[in-house]
VEXBAKE-302386 format. One record per residue (C-alpha): z, x, y; residue in three letters. Coordinates in steps of 0.1 Angstrom, whole numbers, padded with zeros to 4 digits, always signed. Each point is the difference from the previous one (the first is absolute). Layout:
REM VEXBAKE-302386
ZXYAla ...
This chain:
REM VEXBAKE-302386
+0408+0042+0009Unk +0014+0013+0034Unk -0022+0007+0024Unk +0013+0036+0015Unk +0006+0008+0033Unk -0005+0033+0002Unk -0019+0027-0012Unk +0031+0031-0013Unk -0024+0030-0011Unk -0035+0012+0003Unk -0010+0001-0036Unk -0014-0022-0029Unk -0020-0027+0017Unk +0002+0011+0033Unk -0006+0040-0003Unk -0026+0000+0021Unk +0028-0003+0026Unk +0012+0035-0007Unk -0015+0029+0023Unk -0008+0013-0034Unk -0025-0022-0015Unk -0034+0015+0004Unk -0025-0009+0025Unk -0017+0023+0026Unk +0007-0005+0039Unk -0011+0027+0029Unk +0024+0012+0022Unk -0016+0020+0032Unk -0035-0003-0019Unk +0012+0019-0035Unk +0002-0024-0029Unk +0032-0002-0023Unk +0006-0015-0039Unk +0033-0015+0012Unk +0021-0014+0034Unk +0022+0026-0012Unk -0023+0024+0001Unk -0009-0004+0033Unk +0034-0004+0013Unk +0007+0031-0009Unk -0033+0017+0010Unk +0011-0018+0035Unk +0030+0022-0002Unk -0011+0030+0014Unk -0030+0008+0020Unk -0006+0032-0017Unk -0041-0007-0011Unk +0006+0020-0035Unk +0030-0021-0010Unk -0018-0031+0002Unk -0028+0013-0020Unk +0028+0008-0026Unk +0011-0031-0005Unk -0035-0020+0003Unk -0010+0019-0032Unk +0034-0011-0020Unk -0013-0026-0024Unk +0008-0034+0007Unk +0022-0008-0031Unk +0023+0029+0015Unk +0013-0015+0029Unk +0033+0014-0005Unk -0012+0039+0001Unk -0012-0011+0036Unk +0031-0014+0008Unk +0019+0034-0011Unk -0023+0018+0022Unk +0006-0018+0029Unk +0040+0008-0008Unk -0006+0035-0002Unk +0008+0019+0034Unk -0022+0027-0008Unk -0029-0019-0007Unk +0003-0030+0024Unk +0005+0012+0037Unk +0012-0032+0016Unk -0021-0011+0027Unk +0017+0000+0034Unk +0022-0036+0008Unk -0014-0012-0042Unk +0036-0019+0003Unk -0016-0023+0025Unk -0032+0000-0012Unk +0003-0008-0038Unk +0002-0039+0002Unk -0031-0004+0021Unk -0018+0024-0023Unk +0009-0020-0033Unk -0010-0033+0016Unk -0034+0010+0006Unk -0004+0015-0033Unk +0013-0035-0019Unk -0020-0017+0023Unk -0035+0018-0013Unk +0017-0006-0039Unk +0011-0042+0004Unk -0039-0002+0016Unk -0017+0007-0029Unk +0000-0040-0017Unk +0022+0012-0029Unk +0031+0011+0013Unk -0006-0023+0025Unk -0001-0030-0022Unk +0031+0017-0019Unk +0020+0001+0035Unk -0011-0038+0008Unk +0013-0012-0029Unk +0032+0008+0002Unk +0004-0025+0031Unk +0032-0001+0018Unk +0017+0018-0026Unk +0019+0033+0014Unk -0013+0034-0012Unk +0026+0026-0009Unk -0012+0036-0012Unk +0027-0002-0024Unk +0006+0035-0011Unk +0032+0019-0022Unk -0012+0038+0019Unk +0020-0005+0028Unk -0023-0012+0027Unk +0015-0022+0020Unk -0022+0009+0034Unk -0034-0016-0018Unk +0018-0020-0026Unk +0034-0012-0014Unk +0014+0020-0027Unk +0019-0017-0026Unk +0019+0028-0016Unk +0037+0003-0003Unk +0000+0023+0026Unk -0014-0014+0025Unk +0012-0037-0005Unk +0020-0004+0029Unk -0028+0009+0023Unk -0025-0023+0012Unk -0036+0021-0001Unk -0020-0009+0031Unk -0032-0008-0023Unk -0026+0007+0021Unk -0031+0001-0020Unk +0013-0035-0008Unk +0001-0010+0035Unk -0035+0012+0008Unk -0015-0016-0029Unk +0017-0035+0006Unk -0018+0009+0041Unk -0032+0007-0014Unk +0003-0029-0023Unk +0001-0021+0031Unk -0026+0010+0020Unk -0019-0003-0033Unk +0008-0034-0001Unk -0006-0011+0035Unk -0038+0014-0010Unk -0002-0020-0031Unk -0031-0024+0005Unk +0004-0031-0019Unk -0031-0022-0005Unk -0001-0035-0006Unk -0029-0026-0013Unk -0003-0032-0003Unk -0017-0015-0031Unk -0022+0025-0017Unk -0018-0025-0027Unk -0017+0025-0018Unk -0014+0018+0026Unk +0008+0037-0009Unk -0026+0016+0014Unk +0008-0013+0033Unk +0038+0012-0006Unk -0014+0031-0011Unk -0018+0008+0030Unk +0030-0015+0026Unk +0025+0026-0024Unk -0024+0029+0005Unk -0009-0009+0044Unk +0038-0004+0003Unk +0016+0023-0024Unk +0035-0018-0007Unk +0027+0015-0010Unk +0009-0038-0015Unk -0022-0029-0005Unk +0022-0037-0008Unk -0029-0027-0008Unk +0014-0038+0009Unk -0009-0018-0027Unk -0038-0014-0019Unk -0001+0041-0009Unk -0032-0011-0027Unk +0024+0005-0038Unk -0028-0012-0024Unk +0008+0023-0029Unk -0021-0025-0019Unk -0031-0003+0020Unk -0002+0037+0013Unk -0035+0015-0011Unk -0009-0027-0014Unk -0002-0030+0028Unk -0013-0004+0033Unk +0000+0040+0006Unk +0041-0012+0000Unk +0013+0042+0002Unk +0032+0016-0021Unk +0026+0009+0016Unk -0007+0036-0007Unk -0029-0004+0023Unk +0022+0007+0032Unk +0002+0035+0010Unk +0036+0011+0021Unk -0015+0025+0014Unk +0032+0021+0021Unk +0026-0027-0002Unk +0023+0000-0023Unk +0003-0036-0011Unk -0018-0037+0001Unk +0023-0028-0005Unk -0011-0038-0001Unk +0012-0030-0009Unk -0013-0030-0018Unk -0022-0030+0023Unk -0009-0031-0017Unk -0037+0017-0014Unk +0015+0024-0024Unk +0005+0000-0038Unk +0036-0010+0000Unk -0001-0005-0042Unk -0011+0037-0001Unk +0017+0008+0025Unk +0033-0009-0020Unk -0009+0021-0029Unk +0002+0033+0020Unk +0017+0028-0013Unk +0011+0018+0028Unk -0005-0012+0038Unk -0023+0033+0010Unk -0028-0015-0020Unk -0022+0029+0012Unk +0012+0037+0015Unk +0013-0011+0032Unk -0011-0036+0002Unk +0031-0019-0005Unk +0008-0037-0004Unk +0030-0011+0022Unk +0019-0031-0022Unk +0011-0028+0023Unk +0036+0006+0015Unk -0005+0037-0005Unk +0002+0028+0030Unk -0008+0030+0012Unk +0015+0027+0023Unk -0021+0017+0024Unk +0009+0040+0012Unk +0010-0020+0032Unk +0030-0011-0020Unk -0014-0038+0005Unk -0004-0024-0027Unk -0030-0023-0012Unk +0004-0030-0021Unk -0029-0014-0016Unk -0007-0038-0013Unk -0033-0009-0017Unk -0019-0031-0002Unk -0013-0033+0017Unk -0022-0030-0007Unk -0037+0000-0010Unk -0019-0027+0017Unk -0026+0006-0028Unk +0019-0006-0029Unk -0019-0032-0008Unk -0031+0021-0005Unk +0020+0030-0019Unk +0010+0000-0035Unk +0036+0007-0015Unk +0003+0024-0015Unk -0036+0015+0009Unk -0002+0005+0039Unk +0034-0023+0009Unk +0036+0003-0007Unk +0027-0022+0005Unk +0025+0031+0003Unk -0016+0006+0038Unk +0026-0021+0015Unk +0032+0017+0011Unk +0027-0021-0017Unk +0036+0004-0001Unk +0000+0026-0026Unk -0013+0021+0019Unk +0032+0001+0022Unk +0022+0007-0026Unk +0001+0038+0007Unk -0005+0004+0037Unk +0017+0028+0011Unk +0034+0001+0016Unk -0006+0026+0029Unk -0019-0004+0037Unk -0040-0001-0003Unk -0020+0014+0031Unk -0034-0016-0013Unk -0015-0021-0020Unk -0031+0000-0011Unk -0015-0036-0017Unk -0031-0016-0013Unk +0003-0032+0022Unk +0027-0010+0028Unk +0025-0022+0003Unk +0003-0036+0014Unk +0007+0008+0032Unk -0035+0019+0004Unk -0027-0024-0017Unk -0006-0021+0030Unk -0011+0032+0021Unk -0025+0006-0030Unk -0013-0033-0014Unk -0023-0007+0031Unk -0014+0039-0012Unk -0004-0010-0039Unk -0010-0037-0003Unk +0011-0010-0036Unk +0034+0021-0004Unk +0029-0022+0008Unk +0040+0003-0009Unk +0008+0010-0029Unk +0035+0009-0020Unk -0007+0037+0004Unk -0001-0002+0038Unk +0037-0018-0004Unk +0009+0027-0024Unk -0005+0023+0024Unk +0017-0019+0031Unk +0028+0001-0024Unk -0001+0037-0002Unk -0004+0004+0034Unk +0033-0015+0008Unk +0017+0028-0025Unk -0013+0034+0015Unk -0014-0009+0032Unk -0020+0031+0000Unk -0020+0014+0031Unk -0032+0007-0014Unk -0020-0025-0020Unk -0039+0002-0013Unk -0018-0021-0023Unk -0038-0010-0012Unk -0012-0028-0014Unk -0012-0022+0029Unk -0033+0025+0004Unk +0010+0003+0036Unk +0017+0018+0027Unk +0035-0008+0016Unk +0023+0019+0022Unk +0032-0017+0008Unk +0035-0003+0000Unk +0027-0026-0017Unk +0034-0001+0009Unk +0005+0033+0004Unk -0029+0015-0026Unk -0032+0016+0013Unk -0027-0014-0030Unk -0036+0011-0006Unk -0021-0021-0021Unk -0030+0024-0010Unk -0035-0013-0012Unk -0021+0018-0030Unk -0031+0024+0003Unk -0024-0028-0006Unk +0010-0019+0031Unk -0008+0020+0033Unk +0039-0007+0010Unk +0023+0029+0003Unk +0013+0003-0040Unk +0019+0036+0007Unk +0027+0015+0025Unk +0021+0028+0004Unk +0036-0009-0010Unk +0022+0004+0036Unk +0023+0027+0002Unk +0035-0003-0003Unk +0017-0014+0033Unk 
């Protein structure tokens, strides 16, 4: 299916858009069910006006509207003209701050927002009708929104761990010190559907708690389930916890683009069993280049790193040594080239740049390395 561009009307899945949809905002310290509500009251400075229209209900968001249209209602505040876009930026602003429109408005990306419309309002939106089709409506509550979405996504804080292994109670408190708005986990996350409960005090996924952010997303190391982790029926295994398949992506508000790529060697196999606490499927293999995307990737985000990288870590991890996934991974490196790279696995910390690629290698919460950072802003 065709990704759209664009966004053409305010309704369906993206309502909330519309000044309409209920939700309350203050405007010079009275409370209103609707932006349109309070765009209106913001008409007119008369005090009993304002009152008027606080106590329309909030599903009636049009009879607010048609008071503010009436003349001798709505006595139009002096130089309103100029006035009227400032006002209705600060009133979406207090609306796309609470976290569900917000998430709404982030989600749509890059994608342009036209307030779509078939009434003839081409000064906040772009009417479609026959009418008006040879004029192109100025769509200004489509402008503001794609602002605010920006400055929405410069503020969107992006976490990112190294391996967890298990350790979901110390996730849960770095989740709830921090309060993401996204958390990306780089790889030995802890999957043991098998053993959680049961072994080890090994914890279910279901254990992690989100918190404020929206989202978790990981990817597989080398100590994960991979047999189980094959039979999944959906990659969200749990409400907002969300497996990222090797070769898949992700687009960040920012507009940039993460690639992720699973696996790497276990030195401990020898002591692991298939099928039990080992699988063969932890390599990354040449399958798992078979659907790579065909666009530019900003980040990646891997379990190990590639060949150009071990020597810097070896001396850190005695036992880990070259292995086809760090060749894998050189390999994928010469595709995208991206500017930001992070990755676990070695149980250390490393900041430094390759040709071009700033790379962190973060360590895990048993280790008493850095295993966390902020994700950078965009450049």
């Amino acid at each position: 299916m065709q990704k759209l561009d664009h966004v053409d009307s305010f309704k369906d899945e993206y309502e909330m858009f519309s000044n309409f949809y209920p939700i309350t905002v203050q405007y010079e310290d009275v409370e209103y069910p609707s932006v349109e509500h309070a765009f209106v009251a913001a008409k007119s400075n008369d005090v009993l006006f304002r009152k008027m229209v606080a106590e329309i209900p909030a599903d009636e968001a049009g009879a607010a509207k048609r008071k503010g249209r009436n003349k001798k209602l709505c006595k139009l505040r002096p130089n309103w003209d100029l006035m009227k876009i400032s006002v209705m930026r600060k009133l979406l602003t207090q609306k796309f701050g609470n976290t569900k429109f917000r998430r709404l408005l982030l989600s749509t990306g890059q994608m342009e927002l036209i307030e779509g419309n078939y009434w003839h309002d081409n000064y906040w939106g772009d009417c479609y009708c026959k009418k008006c089709k040879s004029i192109k409506g100025q769509n200004n509550l489509g402008k503001l929104l794609m602002k605010i979405r920006f400055e929405l996504a410069l503020d969107y804080r992006v976490l990112i761990t190294g391996d967890i292994h298990n350790l979901f109670n110390r996730l849960n408190q770095l989740i709830n010190q921090k309060n993401p708005d996204l958390i990306i986990c780089c790889g030995d996350f802890g999957f043991w559907p098998l053993f959680a409960g049961k072994s080890g005090g090994i914890k279910p996924l279901s254990s992690i708690k989100l918190q404020g952010a929206e989202k978790l997303l990981w990817i597989d190391g080398n100590h994960e389930d991979h047999w189980e982790l094959a039979k999944r029926e959906s990659d969200e295994i749990e409400p907002g916890i969300i497996y990222m398949p090797r070769g898949s992506t992700y687009t960040l508000p920012d507009g940039r683009v993460i690639l992720f790529m699973g696996g790497a060697n276990s030195i401990d196999k020898m002591w692991r069993t298939i099928g039990h606490d080992w699988f063969p499927e932890e390599l990354i293999t040449q399958k798992d280049f078979m659907n790579l995307p065909d666009c530019e990737v900003d980040i990646f985000i891997t379990h190990t790193c590639p060949n150009e990288l071990v020597l810097d870590l070896k001396t850190q991890y005695i036992g880990k040594e070259w292995e086809p996934s760090n060749h894998a991974l050189s390999e994928l490196w010469k595709i995208y080239k991206p500017d930001l790279w992070f990755f676990g696995h070695w149980h250390t910390f490393l900041d430094i740049t390759m040709m071009g690629t700033k790379c962190y290698c973060l360590s895990h919460p048993g280790e008493g390395r850095q295993w966390w950072m902020w994700l950078p802003r965009k450049r």
